[in-house]
N, C-alpha and C positions, 0 to 999 in steps of 0.2 A: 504494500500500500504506500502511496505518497503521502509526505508529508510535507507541508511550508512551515518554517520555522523561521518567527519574525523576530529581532533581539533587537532594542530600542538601549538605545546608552546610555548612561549616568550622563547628567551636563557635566565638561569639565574634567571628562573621563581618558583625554587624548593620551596623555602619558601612558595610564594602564594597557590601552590598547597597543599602542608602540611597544611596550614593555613586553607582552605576553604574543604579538604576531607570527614571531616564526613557532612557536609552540602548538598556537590557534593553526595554522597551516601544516602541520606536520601529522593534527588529529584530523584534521579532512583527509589528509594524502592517506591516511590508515582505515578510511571510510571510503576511496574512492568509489570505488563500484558502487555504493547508493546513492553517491550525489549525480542530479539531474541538473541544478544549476547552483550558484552558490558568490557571492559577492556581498560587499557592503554598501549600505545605504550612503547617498552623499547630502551637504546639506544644499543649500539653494546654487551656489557658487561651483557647483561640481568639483571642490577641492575637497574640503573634511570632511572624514567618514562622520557618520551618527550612528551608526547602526550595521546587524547586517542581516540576509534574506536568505532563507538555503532550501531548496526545494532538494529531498532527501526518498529514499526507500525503505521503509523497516518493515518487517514483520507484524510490527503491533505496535500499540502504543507505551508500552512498556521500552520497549526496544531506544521510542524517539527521546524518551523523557530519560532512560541513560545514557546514552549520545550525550546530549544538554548538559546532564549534568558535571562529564566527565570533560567536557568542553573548557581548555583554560583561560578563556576570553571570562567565562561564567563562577570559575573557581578563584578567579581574580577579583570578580565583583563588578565587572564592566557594565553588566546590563543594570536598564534600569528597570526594562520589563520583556517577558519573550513569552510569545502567544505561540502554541503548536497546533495547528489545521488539518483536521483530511483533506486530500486533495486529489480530483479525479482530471488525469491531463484527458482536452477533448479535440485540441488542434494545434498543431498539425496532427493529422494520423499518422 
């Protein structure tokens, strides 16, 4: 099953995220084969991250919510909130 997983930042949270990036990137590259898409939010200026968006495959939702949690962006304290979605892709085929 798909999921969207949405992670909204602490304001103010730039450091942590610089801090903890190649970390955050080395636990997707251990998840490749379920990521669909996956990048961070920018703000209006297309320069600062705020966030970031991850269209993922688990099993269940069991599966997304330890992903998340074991996520070092998340164990850092970065987000300020992260919403997980079912998601049914319908186009393209």
């Amino acid at each position: 099953m798909h999921f969207v997983i949405q992670c909204t930042d602490k304001p103010g949270s730039a450091e942590i995220r610089r801090d903890n990036r190649q970390a955050h990137l080395a636990h997707l590259e251990r998840h490749a084969d379920q990521v669909v898409a996956a990048g961070p939010t920018l703000d209006d200026s297309g320069e600062a991250m705020t966030g970031s968006v991850l269209v993922m495959t688990f099993p269940d939702r069991a599966a997304v919510d330890a992903f998340c949690a074991d996520d070092p962006y998340a164990r850092a304290g970065l987000f300020e909130s992260v919403t997980i979605t079912p998601w049914r892709k319908v186009f393209p085929k």
